[in-house]
N, C-alpha and C positions, 0 to 999 in steps of 0.2 A: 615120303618119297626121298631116295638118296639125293643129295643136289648135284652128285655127276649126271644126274635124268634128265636138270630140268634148262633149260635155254635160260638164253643171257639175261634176255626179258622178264624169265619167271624167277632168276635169282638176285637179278636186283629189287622186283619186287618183296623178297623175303629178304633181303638186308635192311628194305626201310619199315619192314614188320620186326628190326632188332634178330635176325637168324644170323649168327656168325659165321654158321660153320658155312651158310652159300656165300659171303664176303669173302672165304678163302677159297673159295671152290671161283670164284669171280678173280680173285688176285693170280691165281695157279695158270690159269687160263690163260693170263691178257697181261700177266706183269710184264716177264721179260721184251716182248717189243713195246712197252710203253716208255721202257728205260732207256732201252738203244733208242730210243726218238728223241728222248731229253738229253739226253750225250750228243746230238747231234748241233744244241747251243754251247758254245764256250762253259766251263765250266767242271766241278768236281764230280766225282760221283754221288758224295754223298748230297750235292744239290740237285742232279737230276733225282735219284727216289724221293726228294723232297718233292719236288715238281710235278711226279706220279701220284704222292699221298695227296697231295692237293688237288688237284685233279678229279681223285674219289671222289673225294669229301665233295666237291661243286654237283658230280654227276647226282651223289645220294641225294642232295638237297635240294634237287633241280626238278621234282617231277611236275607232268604236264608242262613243262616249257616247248616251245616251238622246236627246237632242235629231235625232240624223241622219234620222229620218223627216222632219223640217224640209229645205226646198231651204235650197242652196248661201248661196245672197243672205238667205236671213232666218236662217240661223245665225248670219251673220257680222253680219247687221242687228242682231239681238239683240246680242251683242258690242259692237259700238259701241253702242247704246242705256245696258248695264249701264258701259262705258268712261266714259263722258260722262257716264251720273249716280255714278261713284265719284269723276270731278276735277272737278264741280262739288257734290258733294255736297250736289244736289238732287234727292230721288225726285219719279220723275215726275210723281205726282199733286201733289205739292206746286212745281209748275213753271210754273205759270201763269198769265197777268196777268187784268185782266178782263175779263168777258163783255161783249155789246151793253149799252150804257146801260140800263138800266132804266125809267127816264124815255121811252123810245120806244114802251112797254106800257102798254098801260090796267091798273090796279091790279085786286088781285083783289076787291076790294070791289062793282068797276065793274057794274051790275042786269045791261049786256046783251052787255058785250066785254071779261071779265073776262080777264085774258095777252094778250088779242090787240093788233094793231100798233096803239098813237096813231098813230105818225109811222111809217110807213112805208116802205121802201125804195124810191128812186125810180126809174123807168125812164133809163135809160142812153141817150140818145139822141145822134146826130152831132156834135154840141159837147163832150160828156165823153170820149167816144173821141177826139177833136183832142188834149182837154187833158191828157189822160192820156199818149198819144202823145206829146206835146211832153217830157217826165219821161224818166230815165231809167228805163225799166220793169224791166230787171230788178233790179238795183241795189233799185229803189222795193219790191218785192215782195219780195226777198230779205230787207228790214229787220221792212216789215210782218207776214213770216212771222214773223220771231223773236220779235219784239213778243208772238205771239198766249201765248208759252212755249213749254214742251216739248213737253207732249202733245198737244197743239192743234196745235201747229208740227209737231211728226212724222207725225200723221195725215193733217193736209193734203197734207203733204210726198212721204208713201208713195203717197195713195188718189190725191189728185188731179194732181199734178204728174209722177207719175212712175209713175201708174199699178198698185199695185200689190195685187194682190185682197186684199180685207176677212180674208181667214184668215192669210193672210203678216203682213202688216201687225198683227195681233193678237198672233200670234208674236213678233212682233219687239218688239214693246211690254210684254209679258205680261199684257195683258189680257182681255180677249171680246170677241167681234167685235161685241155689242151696245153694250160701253165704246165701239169703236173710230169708232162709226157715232156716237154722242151728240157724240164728243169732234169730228167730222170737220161736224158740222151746225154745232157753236158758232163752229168753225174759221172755217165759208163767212162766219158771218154776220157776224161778229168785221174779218174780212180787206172782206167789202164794205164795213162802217161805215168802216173807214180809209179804202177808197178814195173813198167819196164825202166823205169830211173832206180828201180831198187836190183831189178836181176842183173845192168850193168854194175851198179856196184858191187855186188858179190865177186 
C-alpha cells in the first residue's frame, strides 16, 4: 500500500517496523507546523529543526506510553514544545513578553468604562492593506509572532495559523483548553498592536 493511504497511526507503526519511505510521508505531513512551534522559543533555526528531530525520535521510541490516545502530530507537538523549553530553559508560562499597552484601557477606577478600550483598534482600511503589502509579510509576521513569546507565539501558531483544534493544541502545550483560548485572545490582540505600530510607520 502507498503510505499517502495509510493514517498517522498506521505509519508510524511502519517507521518503527524500519519503513522509511512512511517516516517521510510522516515528516511531509506534520514538519512545517512543528517548526513554526519551535520558532516560537527564542532561538535559531537551525535549533528549532533540532527540537522537531528530537521530538521524532522520543515519539518513535515511545510506544505504548500513556500519552498514544494523543494523535500523531501533537505527541510529537508536545515533544518539541518539552525540547525547546529544556534548550532554552524557559517554562512556558515564564516565556512571554508584554500584553496590549495598558494605557489603551480606561482604568479600573473609570465611573462608566472601567477595562474597556481608550484607544481603540482601528478599522483596517485600503491604505493599510497597501502598506502592509508593500513589507515583507511573512518574514514581518514570523518576527511579530516571536516577539508575542512562547505561549502566546505557540497558540497563535497552532489555533490560528495552522489550524489546529483547541484540544490538540492544549495537549501539546500542557495546559487547558480555557489556558489555551486566554493565551490565543492576548496573542490576536498583542500581534494586531504590532501591526498597526508597523502601518503607522510606513
Amino acid at each position: 500500500m502507498a503510505t499517502d493511504a495509510l493514517t498517522d497511526e498506521g505509519l508510524l507503526a511502519a517507521c518503527r517496523s524500519g519503513d522509511e519511505r512512511a517516516f517521510a510521508t510522516l515528516v511531509r505531513r506534520h514538519h512545517p507546523p512543528l517548526v513554526a512551534l519551535a520558532r516560537c522559543w527564542p532561538g535559531e533555526a537551525h535549533e528549532a529543526h533540532r527540537d522537531v528531530a528530537l521530538a521524532w525520535l522520543a515519539v518513535l521510541g515511545s510506544a505504548g506510553s500513556p500519552s498514544t490516545a494523543l494523535s500523531v502530530r501533537a505527541r510529537v507537538g508536545r515533544e518539541v514544545a518539552r525540547a525547546a523549553t529544556r534548550r532554552t530553559n524557559l517554562p512556558l508560562d515564564a516565556a512571554d513578553g508584554p500584553l496590549v499597552d495598558p494605557g489603551r484601557f480606561f482604568p479600573k477606577e473609570h465611573e462608566l468604562w472601567a477595562h474597556e478600550w481608550a484607544d481603540p483598534p482601528r478599522p483596517w482600511g485600503r491604505l493599510a492593506a497597501r502598506r502592509l503589502g508593500q513589507a515583507d509579510m511573512p518574514r514581518l509576521l514570523a518576527r511579530r509572532i516571536r516577539e508575542l513569546g512562547a505561549a502566546r507565539g505557540a497558540a497563535l501558531t497552532l489555533r490560528d495559523i495552522h489550524g489546529w483544534p483547541g484540544a490538540e493544541a492544549a495537549a501539546v502545550l500542557e495546559l487547558s483548553e480555557a489556558q489555551v483560548r486566554a493565551l490565543l485572545g492576548s496573542a490576536r490582540e498583542a500581534l494586531r498592536a504590532a501591526l498597526e505600530a508597523e502601518i503607522d510607520s510606513q
